[in-house]
Structures are given as C-alpha cells and as structure tokens.
N, C-alpha and C positions, 0 to 999 in steps of 0.2 A: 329800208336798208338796201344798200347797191347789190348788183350781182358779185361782182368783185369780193367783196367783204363775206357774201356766202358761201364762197368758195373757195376760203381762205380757213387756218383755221381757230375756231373762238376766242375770242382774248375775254375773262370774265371785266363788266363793267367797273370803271374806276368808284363811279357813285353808288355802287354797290357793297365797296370793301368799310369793313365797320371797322371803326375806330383809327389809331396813327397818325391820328390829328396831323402830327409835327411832320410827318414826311410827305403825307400828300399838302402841304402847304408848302413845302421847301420845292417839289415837284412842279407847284403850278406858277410859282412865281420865278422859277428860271427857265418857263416855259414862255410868262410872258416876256422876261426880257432876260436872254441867255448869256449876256452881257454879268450877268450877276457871278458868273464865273462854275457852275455846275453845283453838286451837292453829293456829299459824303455820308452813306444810311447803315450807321451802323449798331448792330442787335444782334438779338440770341436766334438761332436757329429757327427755322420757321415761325418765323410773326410775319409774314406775306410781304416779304420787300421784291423782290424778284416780281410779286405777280402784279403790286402796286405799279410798279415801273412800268411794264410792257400795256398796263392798262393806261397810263397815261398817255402813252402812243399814239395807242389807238384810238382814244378822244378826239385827238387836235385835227383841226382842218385841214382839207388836203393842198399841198402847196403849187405851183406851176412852174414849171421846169424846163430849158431847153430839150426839145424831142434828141434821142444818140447823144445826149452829154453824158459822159462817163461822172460829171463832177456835178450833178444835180444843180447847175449853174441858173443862175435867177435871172431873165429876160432887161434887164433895165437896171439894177442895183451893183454894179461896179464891184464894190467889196462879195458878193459873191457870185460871181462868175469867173470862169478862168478866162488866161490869156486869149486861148483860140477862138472863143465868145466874142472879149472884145471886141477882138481884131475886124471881126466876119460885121462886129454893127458899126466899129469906125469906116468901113466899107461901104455902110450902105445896105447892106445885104438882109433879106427879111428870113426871119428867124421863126420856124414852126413850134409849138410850145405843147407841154400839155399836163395834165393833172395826175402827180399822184400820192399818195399817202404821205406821211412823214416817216422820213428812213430811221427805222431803228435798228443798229449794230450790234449786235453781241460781241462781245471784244474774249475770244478763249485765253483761259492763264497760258495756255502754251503756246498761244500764236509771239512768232520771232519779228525782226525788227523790220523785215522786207516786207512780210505781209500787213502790219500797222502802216506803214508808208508809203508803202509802193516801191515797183523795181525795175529793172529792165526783162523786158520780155526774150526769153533767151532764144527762143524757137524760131520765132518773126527775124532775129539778130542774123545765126547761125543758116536758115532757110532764106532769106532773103536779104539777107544783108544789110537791113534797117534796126537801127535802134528807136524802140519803141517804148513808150512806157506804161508800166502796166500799174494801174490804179490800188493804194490797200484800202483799208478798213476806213482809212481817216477820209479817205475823198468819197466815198461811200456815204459818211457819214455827214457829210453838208448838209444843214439847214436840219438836222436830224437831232436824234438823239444816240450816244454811243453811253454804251453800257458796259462796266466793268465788273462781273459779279468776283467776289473776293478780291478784288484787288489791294488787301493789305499782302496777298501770296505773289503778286505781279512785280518780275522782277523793276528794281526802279530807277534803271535806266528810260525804262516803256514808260513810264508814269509821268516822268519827266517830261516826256515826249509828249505825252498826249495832254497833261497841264499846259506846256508851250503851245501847241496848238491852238487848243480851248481860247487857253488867254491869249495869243495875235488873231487868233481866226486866220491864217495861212499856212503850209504845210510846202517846208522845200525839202526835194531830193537829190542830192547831188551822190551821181552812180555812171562808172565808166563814163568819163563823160559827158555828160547829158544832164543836164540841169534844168529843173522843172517845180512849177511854183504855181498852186492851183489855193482856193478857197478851201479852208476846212474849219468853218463856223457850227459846231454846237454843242447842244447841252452834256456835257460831262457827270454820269451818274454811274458814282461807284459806291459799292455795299458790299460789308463783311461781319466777322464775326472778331470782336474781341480778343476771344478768348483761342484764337488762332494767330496772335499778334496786329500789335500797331504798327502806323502807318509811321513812315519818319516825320520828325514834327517840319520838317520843310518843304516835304510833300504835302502834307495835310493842309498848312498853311496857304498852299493855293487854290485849294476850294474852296468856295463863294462859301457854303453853307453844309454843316452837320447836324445832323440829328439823330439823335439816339432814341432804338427804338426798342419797346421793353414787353416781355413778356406780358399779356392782358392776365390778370388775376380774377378780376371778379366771373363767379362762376355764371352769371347770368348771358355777360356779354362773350363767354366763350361759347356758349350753346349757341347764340344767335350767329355767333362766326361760323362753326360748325354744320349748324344748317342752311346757310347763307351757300355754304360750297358744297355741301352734298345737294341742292337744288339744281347748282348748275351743270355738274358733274351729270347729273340725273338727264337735264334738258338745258344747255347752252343758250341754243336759238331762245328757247320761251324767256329764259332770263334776261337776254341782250333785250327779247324786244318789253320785259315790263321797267326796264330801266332806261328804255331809249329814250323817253320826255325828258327825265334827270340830266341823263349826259348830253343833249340836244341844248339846256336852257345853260351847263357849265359850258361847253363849246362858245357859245355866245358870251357867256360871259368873260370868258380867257381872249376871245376876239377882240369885243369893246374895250376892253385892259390894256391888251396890245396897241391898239387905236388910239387910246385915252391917253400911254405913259409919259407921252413926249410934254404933254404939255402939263403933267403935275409937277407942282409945286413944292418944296421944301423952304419954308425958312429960316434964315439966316443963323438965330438963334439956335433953333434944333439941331442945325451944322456942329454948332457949336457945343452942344450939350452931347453929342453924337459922342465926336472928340474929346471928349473932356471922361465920359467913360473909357475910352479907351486907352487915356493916357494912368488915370486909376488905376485900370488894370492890368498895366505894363505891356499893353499888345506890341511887339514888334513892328516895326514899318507900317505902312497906311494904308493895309490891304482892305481892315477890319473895318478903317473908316469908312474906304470907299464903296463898299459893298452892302454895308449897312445904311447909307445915302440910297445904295439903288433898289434894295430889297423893302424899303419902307415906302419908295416910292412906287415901286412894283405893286404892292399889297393894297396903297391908296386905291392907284389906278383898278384894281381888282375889285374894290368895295363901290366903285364909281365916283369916286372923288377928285376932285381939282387940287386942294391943296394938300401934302401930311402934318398929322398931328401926332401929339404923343402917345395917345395910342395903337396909331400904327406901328410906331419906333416900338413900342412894347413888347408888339405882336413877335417880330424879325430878329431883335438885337441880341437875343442870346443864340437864335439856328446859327447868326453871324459870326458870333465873338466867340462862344465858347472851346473849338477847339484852337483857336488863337494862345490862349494861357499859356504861359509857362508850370508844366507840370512837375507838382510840389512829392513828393513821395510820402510823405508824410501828413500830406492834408488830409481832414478827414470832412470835407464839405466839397460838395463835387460841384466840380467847375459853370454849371448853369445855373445852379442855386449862388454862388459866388456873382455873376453878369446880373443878377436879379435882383440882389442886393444891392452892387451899386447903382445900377439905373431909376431904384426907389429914392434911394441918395441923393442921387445928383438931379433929379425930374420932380424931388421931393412929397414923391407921391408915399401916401400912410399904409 
C-alpha cells in the first residue's frame, strides 16, 4: 500500500461490503463508462450507501493529470482538458504531468450556486485588479466522482445544474464579464432517503441508473454486516490489507472493462428488443434506450466479453428503466417487478 493512502484516512474496502448487489453494480458499470450518465441510490437509513460510494473511490486506478491544473485536465484527450491546456500543446509546449487518485467531491445540501460552478475571485479583482476565476465543485470534480448525499433535499435548480454537466461533460460560467468553459466529465452519484421525499420525475429521469436499496432482513447476514464493521472500526489497516488481493484483482477487472468497452458488440436485434420494452412501457423520450444500450454493454465488457447477450440486457434493464415509469398512484406492483415482466415477455424468456 502507498505512503499516501497511509496517511490519509481509511476508507473501509468496497470488496468487503456484504450484500447491495444492485448498487455496487450500478457503481462499477458507470465507473467503467460514465457516459452511462451517473446513478440514483435510494433506501432506508443506514443500509451503507454513503460508505459504498466513497469505497468505490478509492478502488479505481489513479489517473494522470496536468501538474497546477486546477481542472484535473488529461494530457492528450481534448474533451478533457481546458482551454489553457490546449492552447500551451497547440504551442508546442511540453507539459509535466503526474499521478493522482481519483477526485471524489462531497457536494453539501447547502453549498450555493457560485461554489457548484465557480466564480470570480473577488480579492485578486479588487487588490490587483485582474479578474480571475476561481474554480467550484464541478471543475474539482473532473474525471471524478461527485457526490450528492440527499439530494432529493437539493434545491433543483443545482440538480439541474449538475445533470447538464454530467450529461455534456462541460461546465460554462458566465460572471461579470468573464466567460469560462472548462471540462467537467463525471460520474454523478446521488442517494437519499424516500421517505424524505422524491425526486422530480424530470430530474430523476436524467440519471443513467436507480437502485433501490433495502433494509437486509435475514438475521444471519445482518450479524456478518455487523461484524464486518466492528473489525474495522477495531483495526482499519489489518482490514484494508486482508482485502487488498480482492480489490487489487476488481481494479483489474474494471480496468480490462474500460479497455475492452469500445469494442463490444450489441446486435442489431437486441437494439430492437431493447426498444420495444421501452415502448411497452411508455418510457418517455429515448434516454432509457440509450443507456440501457450502454449499461449492457458496460456489464459485457466487465464479465470479459466481445459481444451482449440477453443476459446481460437482463442483468441492467430494470437499474435502467425503472425509475423512467410513469407513476400509477394506484398500482400496487412496484415498478421493477413491472420492467421484469415485460422483458420476460418480449425476450420470451419462462
């Protein structure tokens, strides 16, 4: 383990946390390609969402970065890097780089709209008479992960905001003046609680992926949770390092995923069987389509596969579609047992 990492402080291991099937897979496949559009985790009070997240963090490989970029800007890849990046390589100019974790942002319910985006530096303005701009949350969060805990309590103008983001991957400021347009590519993970209210359905509607995560009942697997976290509570380090093989052989495999997705396959058919659920189901606009194309191909690539099959599509299409529905007030079959059924239907699986 680096020195850095020891001197930071413990994040309990992702390969550690038992059970939430549904979240740590919504997790790692908009990890592999964040393009999926981020993932909405929502459950009852402590089922370990908050701790899920900040562990997936700290799994992923560390990234390389321009050295003093405020925008965590990627040496060679265009879509993220900022302007003053370009500019310095359309020059010519050799660019020092260097390694480091993957940014993860805590996003506070009370942070305002200048600190999500950025502002002008009033100090530097005022004392030297430069307008400068001063970087938020979202240019922070380049190539990262930003985090929204409660964000059904987040007013949603911000949500807005940070959806737009998400889905262009860029982030402009326009303040006194001064207009500014940097990279702000990634994974969008917000979680709440229900029973604290919903999300608006046009909000919700632009997250890639939901899962609902539920109180663990069986008395067996509650003990092993229980003791799972009083171990590390007790001795962090000794925990991190008998999980380190686990998360060492996942890392790799989210890497090879990564590497792999470009070139898995979908065919043609399954396009179509994709769609054809979704139209059943009266999904709205073609968000559900399009994310359920890239989440099944995500999950191939993850399993080491070249092509998807219906299986995969299985695996993904309700994290995808479910909060898509139009909500019935009256139904009394809840909306992923509904995606489940039709995909039996239409895939004519028994």
């Amino acid at each position: 383990m680096s020195n850095t990492k020891e001197q930071t402080r413990p994040v309990f291991p992702f390969t550690a946390i038992v059970g939430q099937e549904e979240m740590k897979l919504a997790l790692i496949l908009n990890v592999i390609d964040p393009k999926i559009g981020g993932v909405m985790i929502m459950g009852d009070r402590g089922t370990g969402k908050s701790t899920t997240i900040r562990a997936i963090a700290d799994l992923l490989p560390e990234i390389e970065v321009v050295e003093d970029d405020l925008f965590n800007s990627h040496v060679s890849d265009y879509d993220l890097m900022c302007d003053s990046v370009r500019k310095q390589i359309e020059q010519g100019l050799e660019l020092t780089t260097k390694l480091i974790n993957v940014p993860m942002v805590d996003l506070p319910l009370g942070a305002t709209e200048d600190r999500v985006c950025g502002t002008i530096d009033i100090e530097k303005a005022l004392t030297e008479g430069i307008k400068t701009f001063e970087p938020g949350l979202l240019a922070k969060a380049n190539r990262g992960i930003l985090y929204v805990d409660e964000v059904n309590l987040l007013d949603d103008h911000l949500v807005d905001i940070l959806l737009d983001s998400a889905a262009s991957g860029w982030n402009t400021v326009e303040r006194e003046g001064i207009s500014v347009r940097h990279p702000a590519r990634f994974v969008l993970v917000g979680s709440g609680n229900p029973e604290e209210g919903e999300l608006r359905p046009q909000l919700l509607d632009r997250f890639g992926m939901h899962a609902e995560i539920k109180t663990v009942r069986d008395p067996s697997l509650r003990v092993q949770i229980v003791e799972q976290r009083s171990k590390f509570d007790a001795d962090p380090y000794g925990c991190i390092e008998e999980y380190e093989e686990k998360q060492v052989l996942l890392k790799e495999s989210i890497v090879n995923a990564q590497n792999r997705l470009s070139s898995v396959v979908i065919d043609y058919n399954l396009r179509v069987k994709i769609s054809e659920v979704c139209g059943i189901l009266d999904v709205d606009g073609l968000r559900g389509d399009i994310v359920t194309n890239r989440a099944a191909k995500a999950f191939a690539a993850y399993h080491g596969k070249d092509f998807v099959d219906i299986d995969d599509i299985r695996e993904v299409i309700t994290l995808c579609l479910r909060h898509r529905l139009r909500k019935d007030p009256l139904d009394v079959v809840d909306s992923g047992t509904k995606v489940d059924q039709v995909v039996n239907d239409v895939f004519s699986i028994q």
